[in-house]
C-alpha positions as CSV (number, residue, x, y, z in Angstrom):
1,X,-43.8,-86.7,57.4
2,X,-43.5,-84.2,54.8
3,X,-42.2,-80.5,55.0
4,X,-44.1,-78.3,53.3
5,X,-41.1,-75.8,51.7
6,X,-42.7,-72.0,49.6
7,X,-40.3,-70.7,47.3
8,X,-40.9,-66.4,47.8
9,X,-40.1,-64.1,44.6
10,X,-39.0,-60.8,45.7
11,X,-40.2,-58.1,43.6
12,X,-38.6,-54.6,43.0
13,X,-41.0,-51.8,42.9
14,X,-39.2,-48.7,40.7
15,X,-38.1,-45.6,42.3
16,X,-39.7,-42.5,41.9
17,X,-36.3,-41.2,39.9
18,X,-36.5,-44.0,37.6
19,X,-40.2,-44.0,37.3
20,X,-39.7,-39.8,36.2
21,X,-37.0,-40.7,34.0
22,X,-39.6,-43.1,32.3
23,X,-42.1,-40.8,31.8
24,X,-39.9,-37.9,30.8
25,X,-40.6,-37.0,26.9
26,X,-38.3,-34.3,24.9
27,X,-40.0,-32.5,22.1
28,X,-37.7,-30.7,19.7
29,X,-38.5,-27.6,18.2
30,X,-36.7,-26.4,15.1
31,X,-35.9,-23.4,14.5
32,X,-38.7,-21.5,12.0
33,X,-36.4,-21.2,9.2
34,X,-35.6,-25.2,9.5
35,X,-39.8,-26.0,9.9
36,X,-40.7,-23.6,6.9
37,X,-38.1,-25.3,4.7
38,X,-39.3,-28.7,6.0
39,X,-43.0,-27.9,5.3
40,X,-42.5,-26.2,1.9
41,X,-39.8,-28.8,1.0
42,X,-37.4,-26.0,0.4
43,X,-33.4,-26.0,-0.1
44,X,-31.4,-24.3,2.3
45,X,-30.3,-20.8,1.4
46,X,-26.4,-21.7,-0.8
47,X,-23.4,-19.9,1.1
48,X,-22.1,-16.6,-0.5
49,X,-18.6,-17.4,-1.1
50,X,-15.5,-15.3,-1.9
51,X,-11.7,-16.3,-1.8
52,X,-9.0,-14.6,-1.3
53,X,-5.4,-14.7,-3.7
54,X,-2.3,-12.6,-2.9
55,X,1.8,-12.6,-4.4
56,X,3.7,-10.2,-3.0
57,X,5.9,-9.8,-6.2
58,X,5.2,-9.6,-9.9
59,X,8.2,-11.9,-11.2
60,X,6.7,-14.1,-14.2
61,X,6.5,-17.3,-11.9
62,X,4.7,-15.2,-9.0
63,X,2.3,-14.2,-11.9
64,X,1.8,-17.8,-12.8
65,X,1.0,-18.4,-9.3
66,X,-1.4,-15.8,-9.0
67,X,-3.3,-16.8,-12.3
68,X,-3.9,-20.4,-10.6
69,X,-4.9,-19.5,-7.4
70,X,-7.8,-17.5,-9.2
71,X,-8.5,-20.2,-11.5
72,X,-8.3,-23.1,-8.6
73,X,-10.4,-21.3,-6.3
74,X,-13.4,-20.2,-9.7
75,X,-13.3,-24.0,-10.2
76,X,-13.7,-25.2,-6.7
77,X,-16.2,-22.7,-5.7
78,X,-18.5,-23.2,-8.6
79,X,-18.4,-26.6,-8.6
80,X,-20.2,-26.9,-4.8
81,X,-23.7,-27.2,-5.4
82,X,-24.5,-25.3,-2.1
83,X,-22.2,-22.5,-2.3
84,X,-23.0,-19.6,-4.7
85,X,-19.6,-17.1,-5.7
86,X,-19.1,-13.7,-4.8
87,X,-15.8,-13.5,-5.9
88,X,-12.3,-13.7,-6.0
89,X,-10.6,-10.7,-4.4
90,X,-6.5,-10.8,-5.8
91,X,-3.9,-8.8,-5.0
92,X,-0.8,-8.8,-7.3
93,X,2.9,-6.9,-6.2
94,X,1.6,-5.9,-2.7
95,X,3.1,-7.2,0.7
96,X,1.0,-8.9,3.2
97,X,2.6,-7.3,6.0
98,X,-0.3,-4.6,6.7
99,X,-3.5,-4.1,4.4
100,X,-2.7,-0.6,3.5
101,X,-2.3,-1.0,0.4
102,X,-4.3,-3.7,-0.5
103,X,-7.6,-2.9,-2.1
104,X,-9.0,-5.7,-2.9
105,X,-8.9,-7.2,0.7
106,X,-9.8,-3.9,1.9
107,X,-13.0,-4.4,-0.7
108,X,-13.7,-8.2,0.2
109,X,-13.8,-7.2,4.0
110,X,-16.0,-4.1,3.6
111,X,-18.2,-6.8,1.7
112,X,-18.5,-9.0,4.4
113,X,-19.1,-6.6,6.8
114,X,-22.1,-5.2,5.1
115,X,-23.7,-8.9,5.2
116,X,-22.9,-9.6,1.4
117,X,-20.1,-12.9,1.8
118,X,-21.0,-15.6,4.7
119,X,-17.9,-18.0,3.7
120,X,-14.1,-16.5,3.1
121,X,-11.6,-19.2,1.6
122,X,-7.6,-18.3,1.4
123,X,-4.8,-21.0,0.9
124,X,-3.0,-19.2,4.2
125,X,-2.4,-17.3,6.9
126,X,0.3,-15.7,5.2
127,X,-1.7,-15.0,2.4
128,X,-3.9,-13.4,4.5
129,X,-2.0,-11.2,6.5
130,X,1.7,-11.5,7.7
131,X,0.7,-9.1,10.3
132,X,-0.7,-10.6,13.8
133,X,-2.2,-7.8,14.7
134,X,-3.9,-7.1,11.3
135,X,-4.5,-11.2,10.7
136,X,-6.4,-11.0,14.2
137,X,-8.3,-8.0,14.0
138,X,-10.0,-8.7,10.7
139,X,-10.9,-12.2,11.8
140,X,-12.6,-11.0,15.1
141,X,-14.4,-8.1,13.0
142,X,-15.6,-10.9,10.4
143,X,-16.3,-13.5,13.3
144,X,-18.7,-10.9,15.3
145,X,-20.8,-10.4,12.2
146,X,-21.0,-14.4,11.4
147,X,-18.4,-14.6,8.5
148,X,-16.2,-17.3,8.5
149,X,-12.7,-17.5,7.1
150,X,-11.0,-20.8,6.2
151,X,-7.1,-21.4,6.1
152,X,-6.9,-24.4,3.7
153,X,-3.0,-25.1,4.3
154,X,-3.6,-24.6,8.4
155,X,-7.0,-26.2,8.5
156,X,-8.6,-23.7,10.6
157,X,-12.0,-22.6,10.5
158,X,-12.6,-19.3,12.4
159,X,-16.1,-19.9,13.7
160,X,-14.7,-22.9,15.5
161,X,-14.0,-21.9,19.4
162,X,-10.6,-23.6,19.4
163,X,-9.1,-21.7,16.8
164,X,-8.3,-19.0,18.5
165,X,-5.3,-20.2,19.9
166,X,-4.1,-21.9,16.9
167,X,-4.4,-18.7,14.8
168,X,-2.7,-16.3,17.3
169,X,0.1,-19.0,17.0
170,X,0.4,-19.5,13.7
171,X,-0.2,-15.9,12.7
172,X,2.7,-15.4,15.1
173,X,4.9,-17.4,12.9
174,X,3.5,-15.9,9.9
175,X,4.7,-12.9,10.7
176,X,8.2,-14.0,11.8
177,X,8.4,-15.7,8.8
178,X,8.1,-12.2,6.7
179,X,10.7,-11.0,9.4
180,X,12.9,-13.8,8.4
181,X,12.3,-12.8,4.5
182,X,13.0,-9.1,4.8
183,X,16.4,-9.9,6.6
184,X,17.5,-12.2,3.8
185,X,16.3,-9.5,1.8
186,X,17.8,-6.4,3.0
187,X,21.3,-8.4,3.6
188,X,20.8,-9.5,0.1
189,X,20.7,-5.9,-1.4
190,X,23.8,-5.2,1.0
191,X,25.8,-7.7,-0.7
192,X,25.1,-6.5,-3.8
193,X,25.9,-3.0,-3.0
194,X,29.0,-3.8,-1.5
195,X,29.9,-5.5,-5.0
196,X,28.8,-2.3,-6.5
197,X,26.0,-3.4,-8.1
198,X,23.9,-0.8,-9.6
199,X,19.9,-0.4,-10.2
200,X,17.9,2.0,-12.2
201,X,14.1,2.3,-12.2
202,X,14.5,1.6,-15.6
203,X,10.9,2.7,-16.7
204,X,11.1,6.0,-15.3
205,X,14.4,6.7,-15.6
206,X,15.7,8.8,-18.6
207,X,18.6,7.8,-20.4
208,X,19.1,4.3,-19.4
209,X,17.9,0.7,-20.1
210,X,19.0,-2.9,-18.6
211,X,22.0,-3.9,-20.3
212,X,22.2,-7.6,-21.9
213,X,25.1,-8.1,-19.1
214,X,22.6,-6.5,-16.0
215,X,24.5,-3.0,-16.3
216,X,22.9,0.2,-17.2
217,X,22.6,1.0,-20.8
218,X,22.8,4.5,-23.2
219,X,19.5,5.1,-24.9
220,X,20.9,8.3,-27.1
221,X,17.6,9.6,-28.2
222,X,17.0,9.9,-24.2
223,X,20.3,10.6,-23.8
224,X,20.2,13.6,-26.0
225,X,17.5,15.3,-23.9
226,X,19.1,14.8,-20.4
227,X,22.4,16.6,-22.2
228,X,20.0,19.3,-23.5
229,X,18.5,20.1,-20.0
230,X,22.2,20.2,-19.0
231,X,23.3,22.6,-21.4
232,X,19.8,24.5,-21.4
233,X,21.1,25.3,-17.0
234,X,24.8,26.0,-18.0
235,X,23.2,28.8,-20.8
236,X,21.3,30.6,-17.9
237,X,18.2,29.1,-18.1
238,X,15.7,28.5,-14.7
239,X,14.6,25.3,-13.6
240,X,11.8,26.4,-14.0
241,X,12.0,28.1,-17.9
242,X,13.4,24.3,-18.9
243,X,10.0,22.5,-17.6
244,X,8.1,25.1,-19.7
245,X,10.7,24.7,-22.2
246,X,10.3,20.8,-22.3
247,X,6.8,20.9,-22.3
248,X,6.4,23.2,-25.4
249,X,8.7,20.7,-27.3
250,X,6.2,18.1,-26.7
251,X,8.7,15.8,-24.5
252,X,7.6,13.1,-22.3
253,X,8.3,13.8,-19.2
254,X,10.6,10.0,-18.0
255,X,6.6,9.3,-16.7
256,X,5.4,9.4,-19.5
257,X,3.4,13.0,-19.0
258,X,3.1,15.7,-20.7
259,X,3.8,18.4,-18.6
260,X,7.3,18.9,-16.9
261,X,7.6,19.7,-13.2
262,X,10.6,21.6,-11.7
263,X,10.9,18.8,-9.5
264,X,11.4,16.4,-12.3
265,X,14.5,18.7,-14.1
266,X,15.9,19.3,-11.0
267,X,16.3,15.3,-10.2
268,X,17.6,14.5,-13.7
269,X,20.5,17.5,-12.6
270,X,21.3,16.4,-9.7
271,X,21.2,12.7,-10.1
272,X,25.0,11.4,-9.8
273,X,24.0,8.6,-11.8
274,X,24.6,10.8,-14.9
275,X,28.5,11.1,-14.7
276,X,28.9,7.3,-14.1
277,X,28.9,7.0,-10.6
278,X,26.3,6.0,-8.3
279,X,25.4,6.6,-4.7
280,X,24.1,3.9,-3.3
281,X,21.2,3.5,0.2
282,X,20.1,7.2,-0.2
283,X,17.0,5.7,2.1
284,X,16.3,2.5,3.8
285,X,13.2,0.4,5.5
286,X,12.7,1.3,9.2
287,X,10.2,-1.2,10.1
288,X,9.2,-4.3,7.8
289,X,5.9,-4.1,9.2
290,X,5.0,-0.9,7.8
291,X,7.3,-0.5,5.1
292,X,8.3,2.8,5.8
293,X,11.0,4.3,3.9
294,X,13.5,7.0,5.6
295,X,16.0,8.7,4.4
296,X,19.4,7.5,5.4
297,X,21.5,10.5,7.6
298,X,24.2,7.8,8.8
299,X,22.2,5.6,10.4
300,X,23.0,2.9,7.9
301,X,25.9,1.9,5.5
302,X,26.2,4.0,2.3
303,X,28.4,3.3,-1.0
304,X,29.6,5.0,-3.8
305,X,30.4,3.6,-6.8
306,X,32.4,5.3,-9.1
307,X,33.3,4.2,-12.6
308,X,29.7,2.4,-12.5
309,X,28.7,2.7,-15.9
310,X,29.0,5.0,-19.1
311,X,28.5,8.7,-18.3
312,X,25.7,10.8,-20.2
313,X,27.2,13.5,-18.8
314,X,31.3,14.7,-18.3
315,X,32.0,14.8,-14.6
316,X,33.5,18.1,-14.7
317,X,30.6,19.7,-16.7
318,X,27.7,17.8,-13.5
319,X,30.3,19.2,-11.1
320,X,29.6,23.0,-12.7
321,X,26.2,22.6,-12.9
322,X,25.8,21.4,-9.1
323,X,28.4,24.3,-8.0
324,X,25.9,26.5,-10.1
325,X,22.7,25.0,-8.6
326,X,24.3,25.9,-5.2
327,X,24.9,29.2,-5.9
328,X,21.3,29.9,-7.0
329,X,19.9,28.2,-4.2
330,X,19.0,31.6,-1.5
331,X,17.8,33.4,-4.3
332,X,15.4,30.6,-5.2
333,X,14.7,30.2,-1.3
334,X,13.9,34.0,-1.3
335,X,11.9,34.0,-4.0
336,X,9.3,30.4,-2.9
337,X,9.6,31.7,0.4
338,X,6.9,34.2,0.2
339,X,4.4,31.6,1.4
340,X,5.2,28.4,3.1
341,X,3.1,26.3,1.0
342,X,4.7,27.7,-2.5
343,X,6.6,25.0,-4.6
344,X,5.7,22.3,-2.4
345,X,2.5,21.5,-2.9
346,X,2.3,19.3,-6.5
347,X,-0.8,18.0,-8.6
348,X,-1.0,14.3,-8.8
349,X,-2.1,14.4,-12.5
350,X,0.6,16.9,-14.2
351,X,3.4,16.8,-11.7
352,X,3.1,20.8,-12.1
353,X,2.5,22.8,-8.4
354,X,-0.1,24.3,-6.7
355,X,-0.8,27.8,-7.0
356,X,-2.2,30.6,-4.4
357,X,-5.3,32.3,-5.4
358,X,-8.0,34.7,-3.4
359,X,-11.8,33.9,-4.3
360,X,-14.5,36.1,-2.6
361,X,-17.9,35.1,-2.1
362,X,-21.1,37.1,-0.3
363,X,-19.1,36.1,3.0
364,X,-16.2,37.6,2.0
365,X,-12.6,36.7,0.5
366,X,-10.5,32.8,1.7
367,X,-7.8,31.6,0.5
368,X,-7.6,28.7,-2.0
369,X,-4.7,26.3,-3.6
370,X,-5.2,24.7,-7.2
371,X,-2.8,23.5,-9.9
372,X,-1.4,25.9,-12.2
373,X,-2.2,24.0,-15.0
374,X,-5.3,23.6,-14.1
375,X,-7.2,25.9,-16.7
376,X,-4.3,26.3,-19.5
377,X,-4.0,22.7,-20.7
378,X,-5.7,20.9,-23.0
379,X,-6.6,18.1,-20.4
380,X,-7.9,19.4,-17.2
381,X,-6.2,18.6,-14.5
382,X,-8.5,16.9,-12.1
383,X,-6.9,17.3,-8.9
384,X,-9.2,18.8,-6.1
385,X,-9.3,23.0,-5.5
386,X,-7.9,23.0,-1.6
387,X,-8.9,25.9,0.9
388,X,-6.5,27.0,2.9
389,X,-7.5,25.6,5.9
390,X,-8.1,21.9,4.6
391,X,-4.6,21.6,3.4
392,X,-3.2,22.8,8.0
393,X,-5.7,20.1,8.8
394,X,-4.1,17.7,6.6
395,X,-0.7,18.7,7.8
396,X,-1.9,18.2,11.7
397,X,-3.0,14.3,10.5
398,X,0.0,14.1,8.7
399,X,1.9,14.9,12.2
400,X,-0.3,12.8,14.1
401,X,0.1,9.9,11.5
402,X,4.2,10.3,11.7
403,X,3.7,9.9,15.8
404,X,3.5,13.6,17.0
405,X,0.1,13.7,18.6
406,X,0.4,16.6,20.0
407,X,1.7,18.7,17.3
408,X,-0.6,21.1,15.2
409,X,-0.2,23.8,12.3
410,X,2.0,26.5,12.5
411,X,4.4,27.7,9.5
412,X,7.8,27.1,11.3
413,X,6.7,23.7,11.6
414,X,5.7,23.7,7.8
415,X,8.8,24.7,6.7
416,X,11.0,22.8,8.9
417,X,9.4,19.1,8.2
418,X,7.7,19.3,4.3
419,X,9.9,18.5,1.9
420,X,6.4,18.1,-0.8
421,X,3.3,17.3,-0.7
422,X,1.0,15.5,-3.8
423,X,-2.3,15.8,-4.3
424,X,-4.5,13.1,-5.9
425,X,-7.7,13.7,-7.5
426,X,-9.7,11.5,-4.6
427,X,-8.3,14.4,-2.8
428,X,-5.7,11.9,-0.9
429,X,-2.8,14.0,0.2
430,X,1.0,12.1,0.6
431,X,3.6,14.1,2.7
432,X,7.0,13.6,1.7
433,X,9.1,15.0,4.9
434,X,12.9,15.9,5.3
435,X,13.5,13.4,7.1
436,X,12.5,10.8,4.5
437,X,9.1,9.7,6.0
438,X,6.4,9.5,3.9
439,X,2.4,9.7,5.0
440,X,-0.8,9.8,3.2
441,X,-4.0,11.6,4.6
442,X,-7.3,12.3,3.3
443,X,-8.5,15.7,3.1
C-alpha cells in the first residue's frame, strides 16, 4: 500500500505598494546653469573673494600683525584655483567696537551688497566687529543677498542654518571681551594718573617732546614761540591780532598748518601744562561701545599734578595772563555775540572760522557762511560755502544724533549747547558741545 504524499510551494504574489515602488523611476533635472556647463564642458564660475584684517592699535607689533594678516590672506586666496581676489579690506588703529570709523569695512560691505564679493574670509568675530548688534546686522544684510562670511578661528560659515546661534553667542562674548579690555584699560590710565603720570600729544603739542626717562621734554625753538605768544597777550595784543601775527611770521601752527586759528592761541594760553603742572581726566569715555568722549563735570575722579615737569612758562606770569583772559572775556562775548553762529563755526582745512556774508540772486538776497580765508590765501581753502539754512538743519541732526529727538533750531538752543563746529571739505559737519559730546553730521 503506498501513500501518495504532494509537496505544495506557496507563492507570494507582490502588493500593489511594492509593485509601485518597483516601477517608480526619478529623473533629475539640473539646474540650466549646471546642464550648460555639462554640455559645453565649462568650469564653474571662481568665487569673488575678499578678506577682512583689523588692529585696533598702531604699536610696532600690532603693525607686524597687520602686515601678515594681509600677506597670509593674498597668499591663501590666490593660491585656490577656484576663488578669484577682490581684495583685502584692512583697517589699522581703529576699534572694532562699532564700524563708524571704519572705512574699509564700510567699503568691503557696500561691495558685497552691490553683488561684487560672494565669499568674505576674517580670522574672527572679534576682528569683525566686537559689537553684537553691529556683528549681527552686517551678517544678516550680507546673508539676504547670498554673501557668505567665514570665521576661521570660530569655524562658522554664515550661510549654514545653525550658525545663527553660535554667532549670536560668540559675538556675545566678543563683545564682553572688549568690555573686559576697556576696564583694564581705563583702570589702567587711573593708576597711572594717581602716580601722576603725565601725557602730551606729543605731535601736536608745542613745546614738548618724550623725554628719554617718559617725562615731558623742552624743545626751545618751540619753546620760544609759546613764550612769545605769552608775552605778545601781556603787551595788549588780541587773540585774535596773534593768529594773524603768527601766520605772517610763517609759523607752523603745532598741526603743522599754515594758518593760525584763535582757537589754537587761546589753547596754548590756557593750557596748565605750561607752568609745570598738569590737570589730569579733563574728559572721559561714557560708553565703550561708542567711544564717546564727555567732558568730566565731577562725574569722575580728577588730579592735579603739580611740579610735573619743567615750566615754559613762570607760574605767576600764566596766572596774569588767565586773570587777564578773564577780564576780557564779556567784551569778547559782546563783540562774537552779534550772531550765534560767529566764532564757532571753523574750516576743516585752515583751522580759521567761518564768516557771514549776504549774496543776492534774481530771487532775492540769503544768507551764506564760508571761511575767511577762503579767497585771501594762497591755497584755497576747500571747505564747502554753507547757506544758512543747511548749517539749522545740521544742528537739528546733530540734536537728534546726541538723543534729543524732539529738539529743533532755535538760537537759545545754539548758544546754550555749541561749543564749535568744523567743517570738512566732503561737507561733514562735527559738533563739539559744552557738555563734551562730540557728533558728526552730513550736510
Amino acid at each position: 500500500m503506498s501513500t501518495n504524499s504532494s509537496s505544495t510551494c506557496t507563492v507570494q504574489t507582490p502588493t500593489a505598494s511594492a509593485a509601485q515602488e518597483s516601477q517608480r523611476i526619478v529623473t533629475v533635472i539640473e539646474p540650466i546653469t549646471v546642464q550648460l556647463e555639462q554640455e559645453l564642458n565649462l568650469e564653474p564660475d571662481k568665487l569673488r573673494v575678499a578678506a577682512y584684517a583689523r588692529v585696533s592699535t598702531e604699536q610696532d607689533e600690532q603693525e607686524s600683525s597687520y602686515e601678515a594678516q594681509v600677506d597670509y590672506y593674498t597668499r591663501y586666496i590666490t593660491s585656490n584655483p577656484h576663488w578669484e581676489l577682490v581684495g583685502i579690506f584692512a583697517d589699522r588703529g581703529i576699534t572694532g567696537t562699532n564700524t563708524k570709523n571704519r572705512e574699509q569695512f564700510k567699503k568691503m560691505v557696500e561691495m558685497a551688497l552691490a553683488g561684487k564679493i560672494d565669499l568674505i574670509l576674517t580670522k574672527s568675530i572679534s576682528r569683525f566687529a566686537r559689537n553684537t548688534v553691529d556683528a549681527l546686522q552686517t551678517v544678516r544684510e550680507l546673508k539676504a543677498k547670498g554673501v557668505e562670511v567665514i570665521f576661521e578661528k570660530e569655524n562658522i560659515h554664515t550661510l549654514d542654518p545653525k550658525c545663527e546661534v553660535l554667532l549670536t553667542i560668540m559675538s556675545s562674548l566678543a563683545q564682553e571681551e572688549s568690555r573686559s579690555i576697556s576696564e583694564n584699560v581705563r583702570w589702567g590710565k587711573a593708576e597711572s594718573m594717581r602716580k601722576g603720570n603725565v601725557y602730551m600729544p606729543y605731535g601736536r603739542f608745542l613745546g614738548y617732546r618724550k623725554g628719554t626717562d617718559g617725562r615731558p621734554e623742552i624743545v626751545e625753538e618751540e619753546a620760544k614761540i609759546v613764550r612769545d605768544i605769552y608775552a605778545m597777550f601781556l603787551s595788549g595784543m588780541t587773540v585774535r591780532h596773534i593768529s594773524r601775527e603768527l601766520t605772517k611770521r610763517k609759523i607752523p601752527t603745532p598741526g603743522g598748518k599754515e594758518i593760525w586759528s584763535t582757537s589754537t592761541v587761546e589753547s596754548i594760553l590756557s593750557n596748565e601744562k605750561y607752568k609745570g603742572e598738569a590737570f589730569l581726566q579733563k574728559t572721559y569715555t561714557a560708553d565703550y561701545l561708542t567711544k564717546q568722549k564727555k567732558r568730566n563735570c565731577g562725574e569722575k575722579s580728577s588730579y592735579i599734578v603739580r611740579h610735573s615737569h619743567e615750566p615754559i612758562i613762570d607760574p605767576e606770569i600764566y596766572d596774569r595772563v588767565q586773570d587777564l583772559i578773564a577780564k576780557r572775556r564779556p567784551f569778547r562775548s559782546q563783540l562774537r555775540d552779534r550772531h550765534a553762529f560767529s566764532s564757532r563755526i571753523i574750516c576743516g582745512d585752515c583751522g580759521g572760522f567761518y564768516g557771514h556774508k549776504v549774496w543776492h540772486n534774481k530771487s532775492g538776497a540769503y544768507d551764506v557762511w564760508y571761511c575767511n580765508h577762503r579767497y585771501n590765501n594762497t591755497e584755497k581753502c576747500l571747505t564747502p560755502i554753507l547757506r544758512e539754512g543747511e548749517i539749522e538743519t545740521a544742528f537739528t541732526a546733530a540734536l537728534k544724533k546726541a538723543g534729543i529727538p524732539d529738539a529743533s533750531y532755535s538760537e537759545a538752543l545754539w548758544r546754550e549747547k555749541v561749543e564749535k563746529v568744523t567743517i570738512c571739505q566732503d561737507r561733514q559737519a562735527q559738533f563739539n558741545f559744552k557738555d563734551g559730546t562730540v557728533i558728526k553730521v552730513q550736510i
